[in-house]
N, C-alpha and C positions, 0 to 999 in steps of 0.2 A: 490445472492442465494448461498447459502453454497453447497458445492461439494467434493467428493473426490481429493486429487493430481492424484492419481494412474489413476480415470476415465478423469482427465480433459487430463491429458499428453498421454493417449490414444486416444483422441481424436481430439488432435490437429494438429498431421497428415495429416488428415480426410479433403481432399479438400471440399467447401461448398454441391457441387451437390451431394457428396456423405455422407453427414451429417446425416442427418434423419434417411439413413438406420443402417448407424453405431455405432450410440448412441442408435436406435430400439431393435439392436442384443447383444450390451453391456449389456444394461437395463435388455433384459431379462437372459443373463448369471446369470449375480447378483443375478436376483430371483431365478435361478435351483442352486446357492449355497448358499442359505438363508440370502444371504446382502438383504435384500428388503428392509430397509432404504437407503442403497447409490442407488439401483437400483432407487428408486421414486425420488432421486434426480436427478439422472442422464438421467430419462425420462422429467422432468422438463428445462432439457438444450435446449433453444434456437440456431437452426442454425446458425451461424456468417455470417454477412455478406462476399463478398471476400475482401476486405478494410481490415477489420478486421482482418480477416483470415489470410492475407498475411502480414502483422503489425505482428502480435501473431507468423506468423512460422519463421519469422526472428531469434525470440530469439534460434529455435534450427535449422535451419542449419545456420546460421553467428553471434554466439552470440561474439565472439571479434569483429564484427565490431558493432553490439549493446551497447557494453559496451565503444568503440571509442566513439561512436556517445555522450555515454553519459556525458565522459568524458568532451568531447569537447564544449558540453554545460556549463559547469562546469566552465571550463576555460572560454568560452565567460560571460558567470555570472559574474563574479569577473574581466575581464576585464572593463565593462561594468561599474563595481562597484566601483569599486579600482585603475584601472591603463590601463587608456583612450589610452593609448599610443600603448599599447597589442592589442587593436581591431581587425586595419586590418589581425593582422595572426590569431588570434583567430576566428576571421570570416572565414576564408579559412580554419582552420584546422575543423570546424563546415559542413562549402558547402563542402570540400572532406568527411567526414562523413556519411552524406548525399546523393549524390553523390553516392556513394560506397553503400552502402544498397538500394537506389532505382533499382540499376542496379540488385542486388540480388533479389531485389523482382519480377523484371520481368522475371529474368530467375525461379523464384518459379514459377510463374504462365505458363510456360512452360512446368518444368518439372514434375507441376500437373493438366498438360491437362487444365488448367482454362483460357476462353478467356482474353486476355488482353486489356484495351482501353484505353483513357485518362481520363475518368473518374474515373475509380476505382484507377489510379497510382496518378491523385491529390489526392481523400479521403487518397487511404493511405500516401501518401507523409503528409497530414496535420495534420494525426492523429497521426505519427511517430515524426514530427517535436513538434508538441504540447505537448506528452509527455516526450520528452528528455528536454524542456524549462522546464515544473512544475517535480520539485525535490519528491512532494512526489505519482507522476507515478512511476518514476525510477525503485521499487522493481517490476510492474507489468508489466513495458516493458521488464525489464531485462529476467525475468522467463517466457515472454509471456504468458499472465493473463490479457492482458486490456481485460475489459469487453465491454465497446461498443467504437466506434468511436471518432474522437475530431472533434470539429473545430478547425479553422485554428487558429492559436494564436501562443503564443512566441516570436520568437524573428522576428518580422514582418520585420526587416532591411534587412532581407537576402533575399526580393525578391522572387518571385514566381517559379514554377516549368513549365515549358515546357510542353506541353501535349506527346511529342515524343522525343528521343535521349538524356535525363534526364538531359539536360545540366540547371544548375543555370543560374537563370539571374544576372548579373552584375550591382548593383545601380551603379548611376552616382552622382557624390563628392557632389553639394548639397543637393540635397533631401536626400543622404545617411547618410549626418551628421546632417540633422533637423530629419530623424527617429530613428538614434541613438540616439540624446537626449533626443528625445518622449520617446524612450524604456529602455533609463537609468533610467528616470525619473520615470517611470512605476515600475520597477526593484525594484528602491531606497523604492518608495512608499509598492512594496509589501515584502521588509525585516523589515520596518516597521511597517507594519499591524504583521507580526510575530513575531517580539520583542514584540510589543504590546500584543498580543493574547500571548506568551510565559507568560511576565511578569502579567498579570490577571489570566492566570492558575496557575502558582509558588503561588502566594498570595491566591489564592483558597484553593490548599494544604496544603498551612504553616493553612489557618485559621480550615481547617479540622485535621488538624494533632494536633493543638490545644484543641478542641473539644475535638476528641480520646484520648489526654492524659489527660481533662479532668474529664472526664468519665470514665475517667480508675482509676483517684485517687478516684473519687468518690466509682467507684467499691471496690477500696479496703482497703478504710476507711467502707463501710457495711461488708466485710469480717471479719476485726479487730474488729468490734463492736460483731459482733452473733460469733467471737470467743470467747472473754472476755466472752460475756454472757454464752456461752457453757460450760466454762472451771468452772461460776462459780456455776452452776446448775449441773454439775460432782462433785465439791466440798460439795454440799447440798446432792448430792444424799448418796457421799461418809459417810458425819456423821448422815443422816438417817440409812444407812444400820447399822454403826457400833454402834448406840444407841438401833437399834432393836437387835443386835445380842450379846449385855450387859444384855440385860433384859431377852432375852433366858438362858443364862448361869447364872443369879442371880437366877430365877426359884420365883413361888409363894412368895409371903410376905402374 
């Protein structure tokens, strides 16, 4: 749902319990200075979950460790992809990432009075981990903009999260390197659904860009035609007038 930046960044502050009232008193600011477009949007904003919520406030009070985190997915991607050998640090520089922003997320939930449990730190631990794996979250983690929750997904190899003292679990060497394969393999499979889907939209373009230049010579090959024709009914009009204005000047016979 389409929204203001100015109202959503106003609002994202805005611990959940205190949601409702705050987007209430926004909403109607808007209307007493004649935004009643953004105000009807911004009374349409759904309360975030605190998952959410606490996912979303990362990007402004720890956004270098958001952009760590994303980093470090980045580098596990192309580890993963490219150069098998990089994994284990790429994986550690991923779990410290990780790591490091769940601990921020509980001291948020502190220092906005939001009870803390094990449930809302897995949601958000899943939801944070899922969109730092899919590249095109990135711009919405980064700016804190996800709209709803994830499931758990990405990079499944790096093992679950604690329900207390945020410590990573530690695979153990084989099941670590049969789900590394799994998720290389996963990986490998989804840079090729996107070469794929890239290379069917390019050739979509070329054959519309085709089209358009089609039609555009057509365009103005009709141009060139009803010019010619224009130019040559100015010519006819030209030695009507100057045959009419011989016959004024020669006068009665």
């Amino acid at each position: 749902m389409p929204h203001s930046t100015t109202a959503r960044d106003e609002l994202s502050s805005t611990p959940p319990q205190a949601f409702v009232r705050a987007r209430n008193a926004l909403a109607a600011r808007l209307r007493q200075r004649g935004r009643t477009r953004e105000a009807a949007e911004v009374a349409r904003l759904r309360r975030p979950s605190v998952a959410l919520w606490l996912v979303n406030r990362l990007a402004t009070t720890d956004p270098s460790g958001v952009r760590r985190l994303i980093d470090a997915a980045d580098r596990l991607r192309r580890a993963h992809l490219r150069e098998p050998r990089t994994i284990p640090d790429a994986v550690a520089q991923y779990r410290g990432a990780l790591e490091h922003l769940m601990q921020q997320a509980d001291r948020a939930l502190t220092d906005a009075d939001v009870r803390s449990s094990p449930v809302v730190l897995r949601r958000a631990y899943a939801t944070l981990s899922s969109a730092a794996a899919d590249r095109r979250r990135h711009p919405d983690l980064r700016q804190g903009r996800l709209a709803e929750e994830l499931e758990p997904g990405g990079f499944e190899v790096l093992g679950t999260m604690p329900a207390r003292h945020l410590r990573l679990v530690k695979p153990d060497g084989r099941r670590e390197e049969t789900r590394a394969a799994r998720e290389r393999q996963r990986l490998e499979s989804a840079e090729r659904t996107q070469r794929e889907t890239a290379r069917r939209e390019a050739q979509a373009q070329r054959r519309q860009a085709v089209k358009l230049e089609a039609a555009a010579a057509q365009r103005a090959r009709t141009i060139e035609r009803a010019s010619r024709k224009a130019a040559r009914l100015r010519e006819q009009l030209r030695e009507v007038e100057a045959r009419i204005e011989r016959e004024q000047r020669a006068g009665p016979t």
